[in-house]
C-alpha positions in Angstrom: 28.5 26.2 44.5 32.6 25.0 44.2 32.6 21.1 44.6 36.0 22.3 46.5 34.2 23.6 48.9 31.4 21.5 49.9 34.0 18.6 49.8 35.8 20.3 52.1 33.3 20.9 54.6 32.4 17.4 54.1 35.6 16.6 55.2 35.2 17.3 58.7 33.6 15.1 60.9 32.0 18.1 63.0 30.5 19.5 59.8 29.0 16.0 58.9 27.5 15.5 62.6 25.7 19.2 61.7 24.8 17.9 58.8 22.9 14.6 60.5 21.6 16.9 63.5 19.7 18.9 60.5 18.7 16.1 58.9 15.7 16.4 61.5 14.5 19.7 60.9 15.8 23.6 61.4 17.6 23.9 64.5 19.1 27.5 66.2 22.5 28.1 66.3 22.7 27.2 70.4 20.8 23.9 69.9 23.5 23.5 67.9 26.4 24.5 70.5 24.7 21.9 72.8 25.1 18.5 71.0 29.3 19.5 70.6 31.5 20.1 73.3 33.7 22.9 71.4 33.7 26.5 72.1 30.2 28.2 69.9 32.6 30.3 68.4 34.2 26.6 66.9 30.6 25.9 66.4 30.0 29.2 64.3 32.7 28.6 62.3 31.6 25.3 61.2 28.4 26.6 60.2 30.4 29.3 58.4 31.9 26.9 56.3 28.7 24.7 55.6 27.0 27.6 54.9 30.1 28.9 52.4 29.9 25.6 50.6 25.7 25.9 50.2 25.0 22.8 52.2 23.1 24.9 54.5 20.8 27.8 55.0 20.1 30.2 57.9 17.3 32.8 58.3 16.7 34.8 61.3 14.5 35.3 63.4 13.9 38.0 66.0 17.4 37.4 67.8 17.8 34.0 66.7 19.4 32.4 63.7 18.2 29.1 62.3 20.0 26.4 60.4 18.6 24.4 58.0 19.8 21.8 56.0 20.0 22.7 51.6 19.0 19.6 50.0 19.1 20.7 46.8 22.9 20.9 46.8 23.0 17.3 48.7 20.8 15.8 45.7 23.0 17.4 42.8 26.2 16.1 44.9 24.4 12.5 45.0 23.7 12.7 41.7 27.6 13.4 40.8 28.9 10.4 42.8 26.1 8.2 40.9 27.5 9.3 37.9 31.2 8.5 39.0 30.0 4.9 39.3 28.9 4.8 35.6 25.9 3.1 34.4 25.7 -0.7 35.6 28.0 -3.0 36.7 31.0 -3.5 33.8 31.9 -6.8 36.3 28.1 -8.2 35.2 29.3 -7.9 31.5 32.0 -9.6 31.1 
């Protein structure tokens, strides 16, 4: 995983709405498509990236593929921006 790229498809709001739509539970690509009023090939692409970037998975089945959120890569990102903040409040000890 390149922090580049899963702060790039952070970036877009589209991608982050996914994101939240997956946040209940595997959805097809078509449920998707029907939450967004973009093209599904604009729709594909988005999962492309958000896929590229490991913040999601698909598997398929039969002639469906389903899109499911990777939480491991969202718990080692939160765990990065914790440790941006530093340990404590520095304003607390002076």
């Amino acid at each position: 995983m390149s922090l580049q790229n899963t702060m790039r498809a952070l970036a877009d709001p589209i991608r982050r709405e996914i994101l939240e739509l997956l946040k209940g539970g595997r959805m097809s690509a078509g449920e998707i498509v029907e939450h967004f009023e973009v093209t599904g090939a604009s729709i594909s692409r988005h999962l492309s990236v958000l896929k590229e970037a490991d913040l999601i998975r698909d598997a398929r089945q039969g002639k469906f593929i389903y899109y499911e959120l990777n939480t491991s890569v969202l718990e080692e990102i939160m765990l990065w921006l914790t440790g941006l903040k530093g340990e404590g409040n520095d304003a607390e000890k002076v």
